[in-house]
C-alpha positions as CSV (number, residue, x, y, z in Angstrom):
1,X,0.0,0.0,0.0
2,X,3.3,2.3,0.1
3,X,2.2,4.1,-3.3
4,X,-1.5,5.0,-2.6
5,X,-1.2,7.8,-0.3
6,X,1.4,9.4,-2.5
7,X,-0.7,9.1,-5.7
8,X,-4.1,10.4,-3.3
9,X,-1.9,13.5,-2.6
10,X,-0.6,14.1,-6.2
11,X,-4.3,13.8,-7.4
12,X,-5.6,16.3,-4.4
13,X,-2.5,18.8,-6.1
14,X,-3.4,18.8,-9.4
15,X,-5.8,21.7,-8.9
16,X,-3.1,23.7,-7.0
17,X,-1.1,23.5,-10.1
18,X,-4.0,24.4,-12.5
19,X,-4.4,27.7,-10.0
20,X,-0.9,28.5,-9.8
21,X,-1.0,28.2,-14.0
22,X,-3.7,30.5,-14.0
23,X,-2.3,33.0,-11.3
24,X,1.7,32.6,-12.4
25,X,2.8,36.0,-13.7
26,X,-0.4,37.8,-14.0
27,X,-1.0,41.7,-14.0
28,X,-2.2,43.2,-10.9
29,X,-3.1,40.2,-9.4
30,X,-4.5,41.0,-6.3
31,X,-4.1,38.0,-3.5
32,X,-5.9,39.9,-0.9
33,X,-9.2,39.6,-3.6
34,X,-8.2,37.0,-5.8
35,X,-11.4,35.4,-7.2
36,X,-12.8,39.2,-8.9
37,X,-9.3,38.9,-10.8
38,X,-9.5,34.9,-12.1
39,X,-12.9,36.0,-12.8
40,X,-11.7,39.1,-14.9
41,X,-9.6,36.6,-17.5
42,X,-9.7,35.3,-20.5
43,X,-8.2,33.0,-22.6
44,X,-5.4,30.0,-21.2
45,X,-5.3,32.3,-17.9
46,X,-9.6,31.7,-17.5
47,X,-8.9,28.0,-19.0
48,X,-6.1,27.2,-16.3
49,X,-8.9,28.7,-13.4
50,X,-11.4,26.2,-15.2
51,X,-9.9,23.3,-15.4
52,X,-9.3,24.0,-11.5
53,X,-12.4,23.8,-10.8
54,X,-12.8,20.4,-12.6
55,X,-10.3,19.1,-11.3
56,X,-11.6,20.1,-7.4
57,X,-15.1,18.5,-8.8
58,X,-13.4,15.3,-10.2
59,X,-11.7,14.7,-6.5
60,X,-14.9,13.2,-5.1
61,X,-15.5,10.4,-7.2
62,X,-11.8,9.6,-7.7
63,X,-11.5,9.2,-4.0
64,X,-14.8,7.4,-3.1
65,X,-13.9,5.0,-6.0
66,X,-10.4,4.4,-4.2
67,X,-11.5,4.4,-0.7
68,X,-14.2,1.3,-2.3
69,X,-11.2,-0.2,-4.2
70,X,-9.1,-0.6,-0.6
71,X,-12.6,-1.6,1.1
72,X,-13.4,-4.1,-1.5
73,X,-9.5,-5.7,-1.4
74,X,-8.3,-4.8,-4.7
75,X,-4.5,-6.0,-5.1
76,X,-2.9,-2.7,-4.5
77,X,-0.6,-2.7,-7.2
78,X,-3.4,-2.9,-9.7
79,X,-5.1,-0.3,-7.9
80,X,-2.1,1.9,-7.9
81,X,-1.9,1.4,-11.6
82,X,-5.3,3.1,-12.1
83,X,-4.5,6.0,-9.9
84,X,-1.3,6.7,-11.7
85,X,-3.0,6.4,-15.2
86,X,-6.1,8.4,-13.7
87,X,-3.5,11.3,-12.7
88,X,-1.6,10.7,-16.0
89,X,-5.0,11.9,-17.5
90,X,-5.5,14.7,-15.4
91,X,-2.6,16.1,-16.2
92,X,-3.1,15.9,-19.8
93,X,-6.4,17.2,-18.9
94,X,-4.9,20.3,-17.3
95,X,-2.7,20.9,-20.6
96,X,-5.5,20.2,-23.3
97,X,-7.8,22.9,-21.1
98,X,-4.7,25.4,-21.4
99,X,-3.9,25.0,-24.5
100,X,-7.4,25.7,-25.6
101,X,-7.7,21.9,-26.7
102,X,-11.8,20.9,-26.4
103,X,-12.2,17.8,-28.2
104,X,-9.1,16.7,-26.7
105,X,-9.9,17.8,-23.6
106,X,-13.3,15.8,-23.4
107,X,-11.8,13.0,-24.8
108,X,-9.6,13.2,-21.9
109,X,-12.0,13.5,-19.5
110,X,-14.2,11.0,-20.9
111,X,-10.9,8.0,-20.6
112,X,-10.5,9.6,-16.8
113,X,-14.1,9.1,-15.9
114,X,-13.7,5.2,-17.6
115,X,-10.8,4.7,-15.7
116,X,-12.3,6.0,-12.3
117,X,-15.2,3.6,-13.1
118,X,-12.7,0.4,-13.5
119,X,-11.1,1.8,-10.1
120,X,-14.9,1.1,-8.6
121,X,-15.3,-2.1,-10.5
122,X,-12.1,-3.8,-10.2
């Protein structure tokens, strides 16, 4: 079980890094009053902030469908296979949204969503 609570924190990061993407190097951003600025972009900046919020959304079901997984007795190493590839996605995920990808970036939400699902049923 040595890898699952390192791949549980590396999903629960993935939307600090979309948030950092969308905050890194931006005018006037205000940290005091951040969410009127975020709100205030456009473009990969207001795609980064998006896909944060996805990715905050997608933590749920990734985590009930592990927490299950470990309940049910899946063999760990399969299970940490599915979180790495789930995160793998994700991460894609983040890059397709910021590079202004759509069909992409369904596509690779869609195989994330599968992939959570075969965490539940494994």
């Amino acid at each position: 079980m040595g890898m699952i609570p390192g791949l549980m924190i590396a999903a629960a990061l993935l939307p600090y890094a979309a948030a950092i993407a969308a905050k890194a190097g931006g005018k006037r951003f205000d940290n005091d009053d951040p969410r009127p600025w975020l709100a205030a972009q456009q473009g990969w900046r207001a795609r980064a902030n998006a896909a944060q919020a996805n990715l905050f959304e997608g933590l749920p079901f990734f985590y009930a469908a592990v927490l299950y997984a470990l309940y049910a007795g899946v063999p760990t190493d399969r299970l940490a296979g599915l979180m790495g590839a789930w995160i793998a996605l994700r991460i894609l995920y983040i890059l397709a949204y910021i590079l202004g990808r759509g069909t992409v970036r369904s596509l690779i939400w869609g195989a994330a969503l599968i992939v959570n699902a075969a965490i539940v049923l494994s």
